[in-house]
N, CA, C and O atoms as a GROMACS GRO file, in nm:
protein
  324
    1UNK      N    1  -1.811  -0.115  -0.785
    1UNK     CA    2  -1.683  -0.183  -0.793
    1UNK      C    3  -1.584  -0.104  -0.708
    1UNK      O    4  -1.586   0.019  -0.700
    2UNK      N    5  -1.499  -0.181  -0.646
    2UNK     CA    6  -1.395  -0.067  -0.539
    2UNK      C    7  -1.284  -0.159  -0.614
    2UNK      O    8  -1.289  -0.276  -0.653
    3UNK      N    9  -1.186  -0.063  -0.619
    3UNK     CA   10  -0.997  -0.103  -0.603
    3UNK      C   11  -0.951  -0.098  -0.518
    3UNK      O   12  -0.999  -0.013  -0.442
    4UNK      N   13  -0.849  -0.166  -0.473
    4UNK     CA   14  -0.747  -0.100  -0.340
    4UNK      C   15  -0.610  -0.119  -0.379
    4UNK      O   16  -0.555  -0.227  -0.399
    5UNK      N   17  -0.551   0.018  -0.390
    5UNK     CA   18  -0.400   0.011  -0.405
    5UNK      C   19  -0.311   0.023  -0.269
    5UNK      O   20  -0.293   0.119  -0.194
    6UNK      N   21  -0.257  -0.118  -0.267
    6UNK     CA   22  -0.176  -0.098  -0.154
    6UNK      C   23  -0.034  -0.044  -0.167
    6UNK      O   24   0.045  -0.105  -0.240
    7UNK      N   25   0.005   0.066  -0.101
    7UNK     CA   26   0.160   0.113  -0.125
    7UNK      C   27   0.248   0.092  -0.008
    7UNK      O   28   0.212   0.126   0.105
    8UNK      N   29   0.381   0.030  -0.034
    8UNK     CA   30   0.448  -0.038   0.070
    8UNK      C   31   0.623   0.064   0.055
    8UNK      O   32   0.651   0.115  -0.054
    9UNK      N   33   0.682   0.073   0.130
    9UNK     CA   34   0.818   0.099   0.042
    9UNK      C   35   0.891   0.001   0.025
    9UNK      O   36   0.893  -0.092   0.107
   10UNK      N   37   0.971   0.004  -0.094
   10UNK     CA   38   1.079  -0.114  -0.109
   10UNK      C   39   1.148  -0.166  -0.037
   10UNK      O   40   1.182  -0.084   0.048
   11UNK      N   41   1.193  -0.265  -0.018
   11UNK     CA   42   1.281  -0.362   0.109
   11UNK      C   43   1.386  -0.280   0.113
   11UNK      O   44   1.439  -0.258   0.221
   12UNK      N   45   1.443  -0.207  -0.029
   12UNK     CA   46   1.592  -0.130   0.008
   12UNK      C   47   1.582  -0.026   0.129
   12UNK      O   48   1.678   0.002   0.201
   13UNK      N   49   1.454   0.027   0.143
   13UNK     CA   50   1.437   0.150   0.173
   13UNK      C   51   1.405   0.154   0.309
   13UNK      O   52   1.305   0.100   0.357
   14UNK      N   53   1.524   0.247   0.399
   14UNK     CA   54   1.503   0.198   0.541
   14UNK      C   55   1.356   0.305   0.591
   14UNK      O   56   1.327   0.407   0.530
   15UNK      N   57   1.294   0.261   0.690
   15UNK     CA   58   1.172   0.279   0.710
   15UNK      C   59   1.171   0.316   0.890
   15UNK      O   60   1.142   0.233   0.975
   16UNK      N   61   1.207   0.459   0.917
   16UNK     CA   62   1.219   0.520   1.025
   16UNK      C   63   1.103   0.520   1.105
   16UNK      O   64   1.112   0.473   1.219
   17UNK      N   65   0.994   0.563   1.064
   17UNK     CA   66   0.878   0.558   1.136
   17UNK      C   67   0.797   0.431   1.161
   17UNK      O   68   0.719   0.434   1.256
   18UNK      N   69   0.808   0.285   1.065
   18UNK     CA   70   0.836   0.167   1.086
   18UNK      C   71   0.911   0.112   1.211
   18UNK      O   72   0.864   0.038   1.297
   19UNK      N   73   1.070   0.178   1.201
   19UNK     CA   74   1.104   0.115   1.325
   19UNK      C   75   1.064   0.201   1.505
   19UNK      O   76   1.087   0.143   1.612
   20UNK      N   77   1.000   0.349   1.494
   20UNK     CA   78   0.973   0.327   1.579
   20UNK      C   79   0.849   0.312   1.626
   20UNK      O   80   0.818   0.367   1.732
   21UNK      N   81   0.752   0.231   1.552
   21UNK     CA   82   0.654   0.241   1.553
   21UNK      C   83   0.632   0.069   1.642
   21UNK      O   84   0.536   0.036   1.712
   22UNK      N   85   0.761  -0.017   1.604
   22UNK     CA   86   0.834  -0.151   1.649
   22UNK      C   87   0.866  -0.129   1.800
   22UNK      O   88   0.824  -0.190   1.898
   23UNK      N   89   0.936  -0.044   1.791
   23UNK     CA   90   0.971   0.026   1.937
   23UNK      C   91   0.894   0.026   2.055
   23UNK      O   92   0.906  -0.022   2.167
   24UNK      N   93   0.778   0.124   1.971
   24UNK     CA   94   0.662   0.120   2.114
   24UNK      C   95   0.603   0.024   2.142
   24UNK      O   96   0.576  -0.001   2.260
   25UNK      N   97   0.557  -0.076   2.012
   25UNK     CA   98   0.490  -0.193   2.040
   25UNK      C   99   0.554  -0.265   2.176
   25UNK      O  100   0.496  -0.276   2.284
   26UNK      N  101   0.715  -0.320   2.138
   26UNK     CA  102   0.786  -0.357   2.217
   26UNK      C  103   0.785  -0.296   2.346
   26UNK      O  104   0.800  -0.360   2.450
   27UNK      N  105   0.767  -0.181   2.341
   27UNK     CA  106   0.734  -0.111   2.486
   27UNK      C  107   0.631  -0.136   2.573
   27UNK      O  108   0.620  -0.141   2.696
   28UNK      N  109   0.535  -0.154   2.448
   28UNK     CA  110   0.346  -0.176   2.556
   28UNK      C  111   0.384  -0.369   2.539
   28UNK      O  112   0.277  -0.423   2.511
   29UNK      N  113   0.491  -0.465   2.548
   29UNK     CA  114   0.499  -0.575   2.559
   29UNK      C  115   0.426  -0.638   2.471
   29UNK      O  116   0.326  -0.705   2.498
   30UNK      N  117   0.472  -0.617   2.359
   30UNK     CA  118   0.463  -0.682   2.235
   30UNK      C  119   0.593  -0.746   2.173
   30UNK      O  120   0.636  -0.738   2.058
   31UNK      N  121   0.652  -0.826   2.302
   31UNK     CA  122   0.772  -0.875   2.263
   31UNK      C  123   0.808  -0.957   2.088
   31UNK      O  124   0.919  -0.939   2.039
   32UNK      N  125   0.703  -1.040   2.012
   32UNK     CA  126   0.757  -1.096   1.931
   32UNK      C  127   0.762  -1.008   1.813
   32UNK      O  128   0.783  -1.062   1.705
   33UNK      N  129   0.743  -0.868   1.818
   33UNK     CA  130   0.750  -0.802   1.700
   33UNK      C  131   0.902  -0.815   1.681
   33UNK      O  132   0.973  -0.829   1.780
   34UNK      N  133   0.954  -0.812   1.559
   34UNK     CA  134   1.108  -0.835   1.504
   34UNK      C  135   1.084  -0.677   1.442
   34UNK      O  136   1.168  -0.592   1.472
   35UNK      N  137   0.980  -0.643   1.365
   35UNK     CA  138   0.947  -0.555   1.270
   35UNK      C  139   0.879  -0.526   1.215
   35UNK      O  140   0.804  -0.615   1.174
   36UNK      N  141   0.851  -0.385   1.170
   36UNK     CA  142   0.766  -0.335   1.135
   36UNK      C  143   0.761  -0.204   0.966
   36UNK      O  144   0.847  -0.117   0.950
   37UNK      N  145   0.648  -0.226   0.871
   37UNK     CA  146   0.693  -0.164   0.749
   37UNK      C  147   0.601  -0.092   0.752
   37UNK      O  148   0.504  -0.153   0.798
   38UNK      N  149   0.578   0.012   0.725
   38UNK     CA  150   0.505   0.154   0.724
   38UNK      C  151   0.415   0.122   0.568
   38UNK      O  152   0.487   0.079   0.478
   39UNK      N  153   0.288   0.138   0.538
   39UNK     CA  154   0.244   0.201   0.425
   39UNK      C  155   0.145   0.230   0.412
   39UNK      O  156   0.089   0.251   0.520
   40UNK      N  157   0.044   0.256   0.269
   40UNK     CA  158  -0.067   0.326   0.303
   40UNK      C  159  -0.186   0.243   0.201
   40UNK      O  160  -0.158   0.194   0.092
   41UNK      N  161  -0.344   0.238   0.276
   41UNK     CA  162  -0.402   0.194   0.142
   41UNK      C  163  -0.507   0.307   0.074
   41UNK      O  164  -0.562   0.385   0.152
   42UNK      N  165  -0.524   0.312  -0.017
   42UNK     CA  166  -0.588   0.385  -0.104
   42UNK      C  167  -0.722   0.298  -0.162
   42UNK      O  168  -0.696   0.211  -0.245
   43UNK      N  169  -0.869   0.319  -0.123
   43UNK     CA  170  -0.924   0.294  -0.168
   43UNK      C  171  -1.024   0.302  -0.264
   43UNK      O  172  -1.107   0.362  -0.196
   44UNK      N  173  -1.095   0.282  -0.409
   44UNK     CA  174  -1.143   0.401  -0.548
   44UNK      C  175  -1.278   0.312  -0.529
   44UNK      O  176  -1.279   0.189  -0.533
   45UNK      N  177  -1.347   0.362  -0.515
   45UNK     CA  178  -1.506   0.366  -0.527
   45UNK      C  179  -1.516   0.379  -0.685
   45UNK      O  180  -1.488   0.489  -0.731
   46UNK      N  181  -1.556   0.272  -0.778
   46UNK     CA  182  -1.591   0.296  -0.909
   46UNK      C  183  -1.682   0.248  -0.955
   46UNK      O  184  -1.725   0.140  -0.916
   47UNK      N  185  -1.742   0.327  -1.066
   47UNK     CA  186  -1.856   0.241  -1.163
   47UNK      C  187  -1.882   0.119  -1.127
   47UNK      O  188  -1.783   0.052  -1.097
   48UNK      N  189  -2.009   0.054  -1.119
   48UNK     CA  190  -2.017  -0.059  -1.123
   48UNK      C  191  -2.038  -0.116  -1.265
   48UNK      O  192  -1.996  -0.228  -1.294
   49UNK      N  193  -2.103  -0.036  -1.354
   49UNK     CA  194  -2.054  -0.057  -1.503
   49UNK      C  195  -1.940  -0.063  -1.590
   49UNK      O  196  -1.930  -0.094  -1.709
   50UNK      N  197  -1.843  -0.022  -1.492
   50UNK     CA  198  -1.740  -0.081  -1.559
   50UNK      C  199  -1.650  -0.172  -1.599
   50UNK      O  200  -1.636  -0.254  -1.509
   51UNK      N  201  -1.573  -0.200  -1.703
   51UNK     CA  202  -1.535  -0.271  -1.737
   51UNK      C  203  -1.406  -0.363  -1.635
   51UNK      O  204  -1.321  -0.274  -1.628
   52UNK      N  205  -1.362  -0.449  -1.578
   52UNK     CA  206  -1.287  -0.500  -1.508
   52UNK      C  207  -1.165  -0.473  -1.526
   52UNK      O  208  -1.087  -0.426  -1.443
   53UNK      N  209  -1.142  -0.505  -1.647
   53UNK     CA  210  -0.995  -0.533  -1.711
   53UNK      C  211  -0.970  -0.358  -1.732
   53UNK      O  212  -0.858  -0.325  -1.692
   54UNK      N  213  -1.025  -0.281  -1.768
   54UNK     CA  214  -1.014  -0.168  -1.768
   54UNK      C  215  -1.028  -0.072  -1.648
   54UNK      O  216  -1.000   0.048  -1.651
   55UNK      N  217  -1.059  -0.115  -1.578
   55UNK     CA  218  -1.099  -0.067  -1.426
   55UNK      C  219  -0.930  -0.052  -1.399
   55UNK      O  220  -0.864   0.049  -1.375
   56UNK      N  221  -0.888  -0.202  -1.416
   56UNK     CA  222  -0.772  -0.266  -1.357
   56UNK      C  223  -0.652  -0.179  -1.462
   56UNK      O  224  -0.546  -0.173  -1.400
   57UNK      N  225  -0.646  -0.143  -1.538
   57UNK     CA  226  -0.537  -0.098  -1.635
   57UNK      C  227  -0.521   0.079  -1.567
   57UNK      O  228  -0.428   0.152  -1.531
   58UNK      N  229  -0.670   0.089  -1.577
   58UNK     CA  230  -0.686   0.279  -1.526
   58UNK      C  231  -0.579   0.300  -1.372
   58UNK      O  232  -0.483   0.375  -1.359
   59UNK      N  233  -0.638   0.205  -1.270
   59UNK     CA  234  -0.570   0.216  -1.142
   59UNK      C  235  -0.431   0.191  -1.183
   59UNK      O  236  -0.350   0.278  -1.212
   60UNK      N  237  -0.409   0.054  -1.182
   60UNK     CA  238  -0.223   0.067  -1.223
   60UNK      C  239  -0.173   0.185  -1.284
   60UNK      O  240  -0.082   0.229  -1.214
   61UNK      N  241  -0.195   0.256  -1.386
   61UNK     CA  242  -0.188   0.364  -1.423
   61UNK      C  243  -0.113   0.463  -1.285
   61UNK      O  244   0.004   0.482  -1.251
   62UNK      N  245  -0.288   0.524  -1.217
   62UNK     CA  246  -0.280   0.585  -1.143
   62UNK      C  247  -0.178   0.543  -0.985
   62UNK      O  248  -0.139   0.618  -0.895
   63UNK      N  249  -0.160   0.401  -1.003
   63UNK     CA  250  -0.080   0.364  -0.908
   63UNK      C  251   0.094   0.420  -0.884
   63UNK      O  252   0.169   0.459  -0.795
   64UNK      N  253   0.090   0.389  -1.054
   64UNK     CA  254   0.221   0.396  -1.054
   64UNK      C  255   0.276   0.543  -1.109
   64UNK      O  256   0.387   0.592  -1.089
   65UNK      N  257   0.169   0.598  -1.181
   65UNK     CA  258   0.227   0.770  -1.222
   65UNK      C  259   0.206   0.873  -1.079
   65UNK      O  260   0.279   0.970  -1.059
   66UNK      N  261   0.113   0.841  -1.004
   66UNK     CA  262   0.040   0.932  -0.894
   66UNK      C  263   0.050   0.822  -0.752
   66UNK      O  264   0.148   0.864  -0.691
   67UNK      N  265   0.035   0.791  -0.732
   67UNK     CA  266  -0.042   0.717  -0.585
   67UNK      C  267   0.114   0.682  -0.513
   67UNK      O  268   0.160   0.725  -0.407
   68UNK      N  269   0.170   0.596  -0.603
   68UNK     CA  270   0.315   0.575  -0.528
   68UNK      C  271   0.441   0.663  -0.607
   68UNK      O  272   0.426   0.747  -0.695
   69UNK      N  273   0.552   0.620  -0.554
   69UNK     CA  274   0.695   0.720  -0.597
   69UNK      C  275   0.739   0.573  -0.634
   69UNK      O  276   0.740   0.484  -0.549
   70UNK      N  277   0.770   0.555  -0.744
   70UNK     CA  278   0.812   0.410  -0.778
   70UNK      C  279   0.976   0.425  -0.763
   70UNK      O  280   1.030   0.337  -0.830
   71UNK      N  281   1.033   0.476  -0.720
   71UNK     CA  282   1.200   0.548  -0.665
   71UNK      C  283   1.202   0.437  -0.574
   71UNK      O  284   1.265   0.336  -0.605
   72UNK      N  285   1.118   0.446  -0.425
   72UNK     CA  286   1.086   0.392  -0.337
   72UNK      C  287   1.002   0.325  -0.298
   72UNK      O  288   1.018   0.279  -0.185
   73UNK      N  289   0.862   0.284  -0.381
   73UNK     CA  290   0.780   0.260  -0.340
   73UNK      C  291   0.731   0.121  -0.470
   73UNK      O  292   0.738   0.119  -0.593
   74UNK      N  293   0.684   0.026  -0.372
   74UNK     CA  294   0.626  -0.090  -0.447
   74UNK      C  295   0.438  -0.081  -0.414
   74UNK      O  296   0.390  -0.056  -0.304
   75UNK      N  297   0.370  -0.104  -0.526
   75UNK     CA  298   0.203  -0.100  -0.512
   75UNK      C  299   0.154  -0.186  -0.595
   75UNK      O  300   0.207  -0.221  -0.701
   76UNK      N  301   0.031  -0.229  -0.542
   76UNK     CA  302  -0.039  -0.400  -0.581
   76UNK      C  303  -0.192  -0.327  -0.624
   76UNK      O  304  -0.230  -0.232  -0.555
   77UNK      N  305  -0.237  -0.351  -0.683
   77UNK     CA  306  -0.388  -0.311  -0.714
   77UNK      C  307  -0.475  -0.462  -0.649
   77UNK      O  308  -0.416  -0.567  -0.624
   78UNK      N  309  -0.609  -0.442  -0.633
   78UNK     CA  310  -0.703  -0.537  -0.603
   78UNK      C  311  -0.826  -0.487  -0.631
   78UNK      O  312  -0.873  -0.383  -0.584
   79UNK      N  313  -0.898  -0.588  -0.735
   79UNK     CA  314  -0.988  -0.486  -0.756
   79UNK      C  315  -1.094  -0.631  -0.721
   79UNK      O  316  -1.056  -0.748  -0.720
   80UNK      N  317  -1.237  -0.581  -0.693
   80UNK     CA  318  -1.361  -0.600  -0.616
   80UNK      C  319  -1.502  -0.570  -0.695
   80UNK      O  320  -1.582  -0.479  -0.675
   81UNK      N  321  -1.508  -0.684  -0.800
   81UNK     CA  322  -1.613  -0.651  -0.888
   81UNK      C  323  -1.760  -0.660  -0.807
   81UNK      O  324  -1.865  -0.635  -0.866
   0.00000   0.00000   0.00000
């Protein structure tokens, strides 16, 4: 079974390396980029005996105490029985 926690930062939160990451695109003529949001995915290799719903409770957990800064940061679990 794999999870994937995706971590994004919040819309409030301006995102420096996002915009120049927009920048260069636009540079190598990638004109229709408007923008760009920085984040990271995390992927958990788990039990295949395990339980789903519990799989799914453990990661959120770990999503939201460890993996992201919930200050700034929004994260989605997906899990892959």
């Amino acid at each position: 079974m794999k999870a994937t926690v995706t971590v994004s930062l919040k819309a409030a939160v301006l995102d420096p390396q996002g915009k120049a990451i927009a920048a260069a695109l636009r540079d190598l003529g990638l004109d229709l980029v408007e923008s760009v949001r920085v984040g990271k995915v995390i992927e958990l290799q788990l039990s295949e005996d395990a339980d789903v719903e519990s799989v799914r409770r453990q990661v959120e957990t770990a999503a939201d105490q460890l993996l992201a800064n919930p200050v700034m940061e929004d994260w989605r679990v997906e899990i892959e029985a």
